[in-house]
C-alpha positions in Angstrom: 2.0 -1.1 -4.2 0.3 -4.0 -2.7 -1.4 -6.9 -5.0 -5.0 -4.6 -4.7 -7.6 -6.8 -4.8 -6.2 -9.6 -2.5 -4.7 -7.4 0.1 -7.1 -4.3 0.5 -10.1 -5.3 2.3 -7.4 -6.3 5.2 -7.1 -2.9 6.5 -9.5 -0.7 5.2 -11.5 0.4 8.2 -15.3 1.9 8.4 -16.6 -1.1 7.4 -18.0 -3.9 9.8 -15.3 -5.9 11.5 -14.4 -9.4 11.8 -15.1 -11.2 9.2 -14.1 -8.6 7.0 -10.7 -8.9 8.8 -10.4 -12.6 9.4 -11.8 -14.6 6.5 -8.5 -14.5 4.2 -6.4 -16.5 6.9 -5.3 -19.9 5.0 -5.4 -22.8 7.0 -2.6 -23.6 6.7 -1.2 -21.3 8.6 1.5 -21.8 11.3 0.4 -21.6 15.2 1.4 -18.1 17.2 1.2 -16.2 14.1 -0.8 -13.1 14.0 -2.8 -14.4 11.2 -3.6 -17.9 12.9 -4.8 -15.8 16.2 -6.9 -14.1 13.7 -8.2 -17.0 12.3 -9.0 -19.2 15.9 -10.6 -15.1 16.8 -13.2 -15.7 13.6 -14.0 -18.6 14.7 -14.9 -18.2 18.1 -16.8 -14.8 17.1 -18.9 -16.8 14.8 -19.6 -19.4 17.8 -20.3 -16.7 20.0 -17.5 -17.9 22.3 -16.2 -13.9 22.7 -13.9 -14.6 25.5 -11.9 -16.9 23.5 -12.0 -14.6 20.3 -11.0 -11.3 22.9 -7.8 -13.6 23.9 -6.9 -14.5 20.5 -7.1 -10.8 19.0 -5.3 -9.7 22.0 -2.3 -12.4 21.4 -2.5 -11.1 17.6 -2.5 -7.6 19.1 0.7 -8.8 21.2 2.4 -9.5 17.6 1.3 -6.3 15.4 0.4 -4.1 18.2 -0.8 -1.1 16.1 -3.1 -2.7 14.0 -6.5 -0.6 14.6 -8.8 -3.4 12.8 -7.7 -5.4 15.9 -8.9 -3.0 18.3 -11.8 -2.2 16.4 -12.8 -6.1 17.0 -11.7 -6.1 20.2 -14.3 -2.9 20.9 -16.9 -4.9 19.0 -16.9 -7.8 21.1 -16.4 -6.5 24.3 -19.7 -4.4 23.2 -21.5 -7.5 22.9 -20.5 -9.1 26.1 -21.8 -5.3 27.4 -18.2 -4.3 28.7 -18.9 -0.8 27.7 -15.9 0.3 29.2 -13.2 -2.0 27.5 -15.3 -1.0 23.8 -14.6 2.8 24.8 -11.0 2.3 25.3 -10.5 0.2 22.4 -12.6 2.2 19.7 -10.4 5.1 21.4 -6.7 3.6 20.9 -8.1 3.8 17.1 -9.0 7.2 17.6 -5.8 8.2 19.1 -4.2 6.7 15.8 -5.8 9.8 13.5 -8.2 7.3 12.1 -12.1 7.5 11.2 -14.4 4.8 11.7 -18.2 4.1 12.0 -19.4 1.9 14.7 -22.4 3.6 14.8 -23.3 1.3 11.8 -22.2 -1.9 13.5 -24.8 -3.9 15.1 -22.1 -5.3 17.6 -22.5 -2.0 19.5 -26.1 -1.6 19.7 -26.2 -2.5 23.7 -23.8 0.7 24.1 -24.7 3.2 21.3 -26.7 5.5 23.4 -24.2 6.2 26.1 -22.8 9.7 25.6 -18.9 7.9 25.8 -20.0 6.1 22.6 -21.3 9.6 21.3 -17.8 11.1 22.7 -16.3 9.0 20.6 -17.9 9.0 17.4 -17.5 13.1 17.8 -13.4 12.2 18.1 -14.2 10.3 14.6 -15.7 13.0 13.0 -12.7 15.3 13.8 -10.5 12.7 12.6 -11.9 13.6 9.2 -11.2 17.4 8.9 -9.5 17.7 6.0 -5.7 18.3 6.3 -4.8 19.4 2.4 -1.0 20.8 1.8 -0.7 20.2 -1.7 -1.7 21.7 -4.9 -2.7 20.0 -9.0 0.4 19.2 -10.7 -1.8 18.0 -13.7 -4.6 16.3 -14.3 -4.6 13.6 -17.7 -7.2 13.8 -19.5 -8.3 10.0 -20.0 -11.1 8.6 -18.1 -10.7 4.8 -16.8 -7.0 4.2 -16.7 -6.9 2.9 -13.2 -3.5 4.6 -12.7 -0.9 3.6 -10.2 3.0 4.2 -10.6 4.4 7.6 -11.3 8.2 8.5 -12.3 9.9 11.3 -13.6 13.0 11.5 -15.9 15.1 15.1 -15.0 16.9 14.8 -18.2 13.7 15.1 -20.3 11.5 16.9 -18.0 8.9 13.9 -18.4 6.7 11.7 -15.8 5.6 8.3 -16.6 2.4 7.4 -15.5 1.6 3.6 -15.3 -1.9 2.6 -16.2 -3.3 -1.1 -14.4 -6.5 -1.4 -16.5 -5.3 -0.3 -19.6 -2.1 -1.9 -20.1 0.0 1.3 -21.1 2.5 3.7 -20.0 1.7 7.6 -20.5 4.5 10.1 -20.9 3.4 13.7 -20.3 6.0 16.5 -21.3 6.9 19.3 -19.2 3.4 21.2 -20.7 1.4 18.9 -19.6 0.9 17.0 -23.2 0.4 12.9 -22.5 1.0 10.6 -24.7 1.8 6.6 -24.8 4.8 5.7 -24.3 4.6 1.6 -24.3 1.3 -0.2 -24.4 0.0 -4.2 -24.7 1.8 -4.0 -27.8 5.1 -4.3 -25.8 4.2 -6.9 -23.5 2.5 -5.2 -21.0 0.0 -6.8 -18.1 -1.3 -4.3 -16.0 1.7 -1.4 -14.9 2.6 -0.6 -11.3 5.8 0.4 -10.2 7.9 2.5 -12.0 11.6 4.3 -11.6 13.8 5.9 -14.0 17.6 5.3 -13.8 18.6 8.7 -15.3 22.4 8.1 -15.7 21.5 4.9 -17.5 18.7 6.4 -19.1 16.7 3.4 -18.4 12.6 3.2 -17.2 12.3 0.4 -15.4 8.4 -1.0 -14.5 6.7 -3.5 -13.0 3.9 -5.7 -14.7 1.6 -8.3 -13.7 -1.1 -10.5 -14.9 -4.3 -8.6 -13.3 -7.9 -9.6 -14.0 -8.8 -5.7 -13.9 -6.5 -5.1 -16.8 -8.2 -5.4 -20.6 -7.6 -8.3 -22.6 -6.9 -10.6 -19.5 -6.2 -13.8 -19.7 -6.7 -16.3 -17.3 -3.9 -18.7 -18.2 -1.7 -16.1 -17.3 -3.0 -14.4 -14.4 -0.4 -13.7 -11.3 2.6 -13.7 -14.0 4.6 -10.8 -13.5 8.0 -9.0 -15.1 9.8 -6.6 -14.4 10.7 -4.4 -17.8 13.4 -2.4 -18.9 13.2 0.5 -21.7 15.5 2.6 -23.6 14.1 5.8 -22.8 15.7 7.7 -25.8 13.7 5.1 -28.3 11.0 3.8 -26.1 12.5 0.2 -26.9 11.3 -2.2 -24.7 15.2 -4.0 -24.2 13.9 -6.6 -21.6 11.4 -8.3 -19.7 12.5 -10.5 -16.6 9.8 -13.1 -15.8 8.6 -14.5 -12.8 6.2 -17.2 -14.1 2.9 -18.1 -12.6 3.9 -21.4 -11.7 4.0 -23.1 -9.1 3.3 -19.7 -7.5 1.7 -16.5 -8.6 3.8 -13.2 -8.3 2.6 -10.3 -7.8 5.7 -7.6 -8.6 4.9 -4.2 -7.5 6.9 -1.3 -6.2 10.6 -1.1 -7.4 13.5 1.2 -6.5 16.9 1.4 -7.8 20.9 2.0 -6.4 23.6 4.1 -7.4 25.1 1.0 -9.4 21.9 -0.1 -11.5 21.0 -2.8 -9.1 17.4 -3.2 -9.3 15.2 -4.1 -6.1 11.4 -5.2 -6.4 9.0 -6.6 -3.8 6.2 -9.5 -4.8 2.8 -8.7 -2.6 1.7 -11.5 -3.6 4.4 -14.5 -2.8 5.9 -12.1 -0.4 9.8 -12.0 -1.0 11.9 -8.9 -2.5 13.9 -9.9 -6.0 16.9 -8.4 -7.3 18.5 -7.2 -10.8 22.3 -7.1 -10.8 23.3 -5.3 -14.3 26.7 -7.9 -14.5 24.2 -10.9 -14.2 21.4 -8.9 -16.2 18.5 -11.5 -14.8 15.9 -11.4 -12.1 17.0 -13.1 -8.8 15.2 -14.0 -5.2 17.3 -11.5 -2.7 15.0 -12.9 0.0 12.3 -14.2 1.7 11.4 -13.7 5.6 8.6 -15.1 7.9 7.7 -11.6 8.7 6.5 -10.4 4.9 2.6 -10.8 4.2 2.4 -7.8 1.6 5.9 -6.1 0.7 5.1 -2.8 -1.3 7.1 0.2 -1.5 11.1 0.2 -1.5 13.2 3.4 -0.4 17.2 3.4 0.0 18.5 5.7 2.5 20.5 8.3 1.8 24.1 6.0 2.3 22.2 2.8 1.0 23.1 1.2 3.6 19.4 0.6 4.9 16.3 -0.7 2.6 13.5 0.2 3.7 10.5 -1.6 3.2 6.9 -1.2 3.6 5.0 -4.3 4.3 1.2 -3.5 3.9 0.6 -5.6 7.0 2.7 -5.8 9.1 4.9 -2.7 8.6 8.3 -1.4 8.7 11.6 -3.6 7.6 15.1 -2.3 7.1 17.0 -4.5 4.9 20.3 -5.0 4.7 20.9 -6.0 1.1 24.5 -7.1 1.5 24.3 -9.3 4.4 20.3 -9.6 4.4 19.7 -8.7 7.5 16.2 -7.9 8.1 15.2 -5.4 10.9 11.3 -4.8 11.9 10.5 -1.3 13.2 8.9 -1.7 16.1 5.6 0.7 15.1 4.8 3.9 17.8 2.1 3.9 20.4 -0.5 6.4 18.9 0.3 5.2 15.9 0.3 3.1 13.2 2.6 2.1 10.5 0.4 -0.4 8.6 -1.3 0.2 5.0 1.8 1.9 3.3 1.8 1.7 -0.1 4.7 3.8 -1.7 7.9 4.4 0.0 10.1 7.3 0.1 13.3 8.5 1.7 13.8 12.5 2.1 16.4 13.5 4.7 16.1 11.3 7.3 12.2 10.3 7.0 9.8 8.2 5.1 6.7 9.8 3.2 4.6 6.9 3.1 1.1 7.3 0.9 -1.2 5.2 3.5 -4.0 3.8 1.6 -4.8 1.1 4.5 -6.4 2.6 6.3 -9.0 5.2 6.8 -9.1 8.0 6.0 -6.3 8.1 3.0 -3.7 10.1 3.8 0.1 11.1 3.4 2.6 10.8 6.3 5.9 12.0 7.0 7.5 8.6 9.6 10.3 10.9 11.3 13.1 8.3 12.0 15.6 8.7 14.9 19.3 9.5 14.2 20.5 6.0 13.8 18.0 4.7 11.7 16.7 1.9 14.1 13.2 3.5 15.3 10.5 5.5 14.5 10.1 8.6 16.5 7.0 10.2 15.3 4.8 9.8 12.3 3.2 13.4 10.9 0.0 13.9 8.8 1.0 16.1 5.7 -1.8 15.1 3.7 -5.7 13.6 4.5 -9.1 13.7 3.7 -8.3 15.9 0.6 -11.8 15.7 -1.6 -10.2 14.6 -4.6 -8.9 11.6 -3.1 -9.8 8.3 -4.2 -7.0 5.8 -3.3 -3.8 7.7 -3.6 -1.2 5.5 -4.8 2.7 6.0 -6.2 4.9 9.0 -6.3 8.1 10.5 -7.1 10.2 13.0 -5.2 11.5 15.9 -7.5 14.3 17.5 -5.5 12.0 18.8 -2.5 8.9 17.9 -4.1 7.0 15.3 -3.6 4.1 14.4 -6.7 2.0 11.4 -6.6 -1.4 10.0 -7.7 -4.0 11.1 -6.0 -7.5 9.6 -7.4 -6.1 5.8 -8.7 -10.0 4.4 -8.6 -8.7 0.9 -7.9 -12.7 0.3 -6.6 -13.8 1.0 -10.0 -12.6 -1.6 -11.7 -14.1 -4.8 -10.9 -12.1 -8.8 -11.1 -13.5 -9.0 -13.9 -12.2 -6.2 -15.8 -15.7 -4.2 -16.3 -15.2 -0.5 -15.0 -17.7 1.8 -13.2 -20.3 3.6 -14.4 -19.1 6.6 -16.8 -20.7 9.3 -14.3 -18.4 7.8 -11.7 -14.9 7.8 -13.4 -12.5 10.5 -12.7 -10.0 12.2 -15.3 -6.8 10.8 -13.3 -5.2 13.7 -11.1 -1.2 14.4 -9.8 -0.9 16.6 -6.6 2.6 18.0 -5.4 3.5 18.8 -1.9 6.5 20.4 -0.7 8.5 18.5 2.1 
């Protein structure tokens, strides 16, 4: 899961573009990254000099080539110098990727909204957004305002573990469908994300950091974040492994786990993926690499030989934990691979839950024998009604569960949720893979 409130507004399409897209680049920045092309494209957009911001979005483009907010600007623009044609086949490399949008809201394309290959498109849009629904209610937990995010299960006890971001708390719901808490502020707890539970050990293992939509926050330590480890026959919390605010804030999310105990967790928010050896027993840096901006979900393969790594965006990594190694899967035309949240491996593919991108969906990333491309990326889940930012799952033999209705954009930086008549009672699909 990606460090919410800093990293969603870079991908999350349907809204009007650039600045959107471009204000978050820091200035300082290195040339010929994608960010800094993003950055000099901002600027020229707001000085009207489009040519320059077209050639700067397209050397961006050159660097994360399926990223559809670029093309969406790219069709904006080109709009506005009233090259109709290059706006058609850019709004339509968006289309291609399964993706909704609505430029008939954007001024930028008022010189070409009347043409019927503008309309063409915007019908393509609308198709984008037929629902494609596969799954079924698991259960649904019956407390409004939790802001929920990580879900585990333990086999041995027949029990999930639901994490909760605003309310500081852990929820344990039996096999009938009873919740209760299982850890709460009490035991240390910032907002939850990430959860896995190391069976053989019986161990739950969860991530916490220092949110301002959590209760209770406090400023002084906002952006600290742990990783904890509890007994899960006596709910004793047995350790927390700190990564302190200073000089950097962390932003621990996602977590996974290998057949030896070795703990792996990525940091969305000082990008770099840490490490929990159980001879050492303490949180370590495994590595950093110029290519992270928002590490979120972690999934072994089957041999654990590959870590695979969703980066919100700028995609795919495979990870080679022994010899770090780091790979970047080179994302599919048609396609794209950004906004992955949680990470799964199930016999031979990724499920990724994409909640980048628009509309939210779930999407099977078919990889090719070898492990070093992706061949195809299928829809298994979108535009399911009771979707409001899917987050974190678990797979459960052939089952996949997760969290469909997390209502991260109810919950404000400063704590204070949505109206009552808004809030949702926090709902689990499953889907068989």
């Amino acid at each position: 899961m990606r460090t919410k409130m800093n990293f969603f507004a870079l991908l999350v399409l349907g809204v009007t573009g650039l600045t959107l897209e471009l204000g978050t680049a820091a200035s300082d920045d290195p040339p010929r990254t994608a960010r800094y092309y993003r950055q000099q494209a901002a600027a020229a957009y707001r000085a009207k000099d489009y040519a320059v911001a077209i050639d700067n979005l397209k050397k961006a483009l050159e660097l994360i080539p399926d990223h559809p907010t670029l093309f969406y600007n790219i069709a904006a623009i080109s709009a506005l110098q009233g090259k109709k044609s290059d706006a058609i086949a850019a709004l339509s490399k968006v289309v291609a990727m399964g993706l909704a949008l609505h430029p008939e809201r954007d001024a930028d394309f008022d010189s070409i909204k009347d043409s019927e290959e503008f309309k063409s498109v915007l019908r393509k849009f609308e198709s984008n957004k037929t629902p494609i629904i596969n799954s079924t209610t698991a259960f649904t937990i019956h407390e409004k305002g939790l802001i929920t995010e990580g879900l585990a299960y333990d086999p041995v006890g027949e029990t999930f573990f639901i994490s909760s971001v605003h309310k500081r708390k852990i929820l344990a719901v039996n096999k009938v469908g009873e919740a209760k808490t299982f850890a709460d502020e009490q035991a240390g707890l910032w907002s939850v994300l990430g959860m896995k539970v190391d069976s053989e050990r019986r161990l739950l293992w969860a991530t916490t950091t220092a949110f301002p939509q959590m209760v209770d926050f406090n400023k002084d330590e906002e952006n600290s974040s742990a990783v904890l480890k509890f007994d899960l026959k006596t709910g004793k919390l047995l350790k927390r492994y700190v990564l302190p605010n200073k000089p950097k804030g962390h932003g621990l999310g996602d977590l996974t786990i290998d057949s030896n105990g070795s703990v792996f967790a990525t940091d969305s928010l000082t990008p770099a993926v840490y490490v929990i050896h159980p001879e050492k027993d303490e949180i370590e840096l495994l590595l950093e690499n110029d290519g992270f901006v928002s590490p979120q979900g972690l999934a072994f393969s089957g041999d654990e030989r590959h870590l695979f790594m969703a980066d919100y965006s700028t995609g795919l990594f495979d990870i080679d934990v022994k010899t770090k190694r780091v790979v970047h899967l080179r994302p599919l035309e048609g396609a794209t691979l950004l906004g992955i949240d949680g990470l799964y491996f199930h016999k031979g593919s990724l499920i990724g839950v994409q909640n980048g991108v628009a509309p939210w969906r779930l999407v099977r990333i078919l990889l090719s024998n070898d492990f070093k491309r992706v061949d195809r990326l299928q829809v298994i889940e979108a535009n399911n009604p009771v979707f409001d930012e899917p987050t974190l799952g678990v797979i459960v033999k052939d089952t996949f569960y997760f969290i469909a209705n997390s209502q991260w954009g109810l919950v404000d930086d400063k704590g204070q949720l949505g109206p009552a008549d808004k809030l949702a009672d926090p709902i689990i699909l499953r889907v068989k893979l």
